[in-house]
N, C-alpha and C positions, 0 to 999 in steps of 0.2 A: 394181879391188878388190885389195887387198894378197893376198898370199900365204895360203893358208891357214895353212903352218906358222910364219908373221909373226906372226898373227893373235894378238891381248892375251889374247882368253881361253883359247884353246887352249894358249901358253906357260904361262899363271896354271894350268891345268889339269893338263898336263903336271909342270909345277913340283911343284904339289901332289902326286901322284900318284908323282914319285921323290920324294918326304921318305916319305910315308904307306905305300909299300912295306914302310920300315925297321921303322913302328911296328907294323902291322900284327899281324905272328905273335907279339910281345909282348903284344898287346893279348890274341888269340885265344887266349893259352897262359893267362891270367887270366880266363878267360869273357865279356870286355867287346869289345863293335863301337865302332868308333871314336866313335861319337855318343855312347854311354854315359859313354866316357872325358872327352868333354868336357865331361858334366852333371857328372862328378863333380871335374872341376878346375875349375868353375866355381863349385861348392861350397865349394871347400875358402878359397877367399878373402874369404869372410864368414861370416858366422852363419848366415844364411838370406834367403832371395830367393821374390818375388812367382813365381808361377809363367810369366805372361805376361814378365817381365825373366830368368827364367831361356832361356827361350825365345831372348829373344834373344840374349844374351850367350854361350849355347850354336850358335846360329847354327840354332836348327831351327825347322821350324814344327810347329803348337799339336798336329796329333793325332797326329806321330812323336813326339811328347813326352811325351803322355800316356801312348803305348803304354809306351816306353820309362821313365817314370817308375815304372809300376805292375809292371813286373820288376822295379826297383833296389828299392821298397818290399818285393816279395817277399822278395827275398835279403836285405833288412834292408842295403842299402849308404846309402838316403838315408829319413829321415821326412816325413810332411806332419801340418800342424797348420792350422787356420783362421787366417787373418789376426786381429790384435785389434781393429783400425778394421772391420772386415766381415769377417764370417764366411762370404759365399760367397766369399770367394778364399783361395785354402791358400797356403800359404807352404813353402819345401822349404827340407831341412838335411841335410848328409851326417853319418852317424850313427858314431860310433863306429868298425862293421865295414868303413865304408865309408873312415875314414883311413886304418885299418888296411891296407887293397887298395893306398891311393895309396901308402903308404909303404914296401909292398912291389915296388908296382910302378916308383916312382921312383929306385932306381940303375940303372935296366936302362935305363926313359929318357934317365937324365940319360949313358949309357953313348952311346947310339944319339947324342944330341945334341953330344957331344963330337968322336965320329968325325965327323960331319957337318961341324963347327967346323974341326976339322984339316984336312979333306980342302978345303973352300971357304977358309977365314981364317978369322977373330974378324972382325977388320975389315970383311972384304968382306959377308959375315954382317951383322953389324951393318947394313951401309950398307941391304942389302937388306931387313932389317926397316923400317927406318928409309924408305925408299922408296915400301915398300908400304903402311904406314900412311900417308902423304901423300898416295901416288895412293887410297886409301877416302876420305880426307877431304876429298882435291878432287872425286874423283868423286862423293859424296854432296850436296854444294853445288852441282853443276852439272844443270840441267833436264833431266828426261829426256824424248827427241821419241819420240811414237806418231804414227806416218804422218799427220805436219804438225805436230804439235800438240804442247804440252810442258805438263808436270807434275810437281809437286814433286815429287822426287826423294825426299827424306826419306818423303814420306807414300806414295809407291808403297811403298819400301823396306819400311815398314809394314804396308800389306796384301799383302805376297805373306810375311810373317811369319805373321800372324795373320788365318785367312779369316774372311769375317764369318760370322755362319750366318743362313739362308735360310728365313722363315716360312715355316710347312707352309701347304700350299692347306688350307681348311676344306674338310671335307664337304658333301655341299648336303645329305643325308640325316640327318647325325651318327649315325648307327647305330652307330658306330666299324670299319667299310667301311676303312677310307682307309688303315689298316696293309697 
């Protein structure tokens, strides 16, 4: 077995973890946790998104999302409207107040991002973006093994997004007992 500190995800983790130091007390000095930050620059590159493709493209799953949806509606930073093909699924949009935060919050970013640029390269930066997208895209394609056995990769990917939910046991009384 390789090294712990070898180890892909523990670097991936690591990695993560000196960038997100940086952003951190930015985020905290705007009232926003990093998850927040990324519903709402997730927002800001369209109109508006399924709430289930928000999800993903924010990288969370469905009930840290809800939670965290139903603060941003609070603060009035994003709205929800009904889909128009279906009306059970809402559709999210950053609102107004809510560009207003990015556009407050974006030179301090783009400040944080810069020093990062200088300190690493442009180039070598690049390269490592450019890397890491390639290793998700080959990793996404390639089977993933559960003790013997493999499975798409894509449709795991899927359910550990979004859980299914789980019929309640019926009553054998219906008294309504069963809460």
């Amino acid at each position: 077995m390789r090294e712990f500190s070898r180890s892909l995800p523990m670097l991936l983790l690591r990695g993560r973890e000196a960038v997100m130091r940086h952003f951190r007390p930015l985020l905290r000095a705007h009232g926003l946790s990093e998850q927040q930050w990324r519903i709402l620059r997730a927002l800001t590159a369209v109109e508006s998104l399924e709430v289930t493709e928000l999800a993903e493209r924010a990288f969370l799953l469905g009930p840290s999302l809800s939670r965290m949806l139903r603060d941003l509606e609070a603060r009035k930073l994003v709205a929800r409207k009904p889909a128009k093909d279906d009306q059970r699924r809402s559709m999210m949009s950053i609102t107004a107040k809510g560009l207003k935060l990015i556009e407050t919050v974006a030179p301090f970013s783009e400040a944080i991002y810069a020093e990062i640029t200088r300190r690493t390269g442009g180039d070598r930066l690049a390269e490592l973006q450019d890397l890491l997208r390639a290793l998700e895209a080959s990793l996404m394609a390639m089977p993933v093994h559960h003790a013997g056995s493999a499975v798409d990769s894509e449709a795991e990917f899927r359910s550990t997004r979004a859980p299914k939910k789980r019929p309640r046991p019926k009553s054998a009384a219906r008294g309504g007992d069963d809460e």
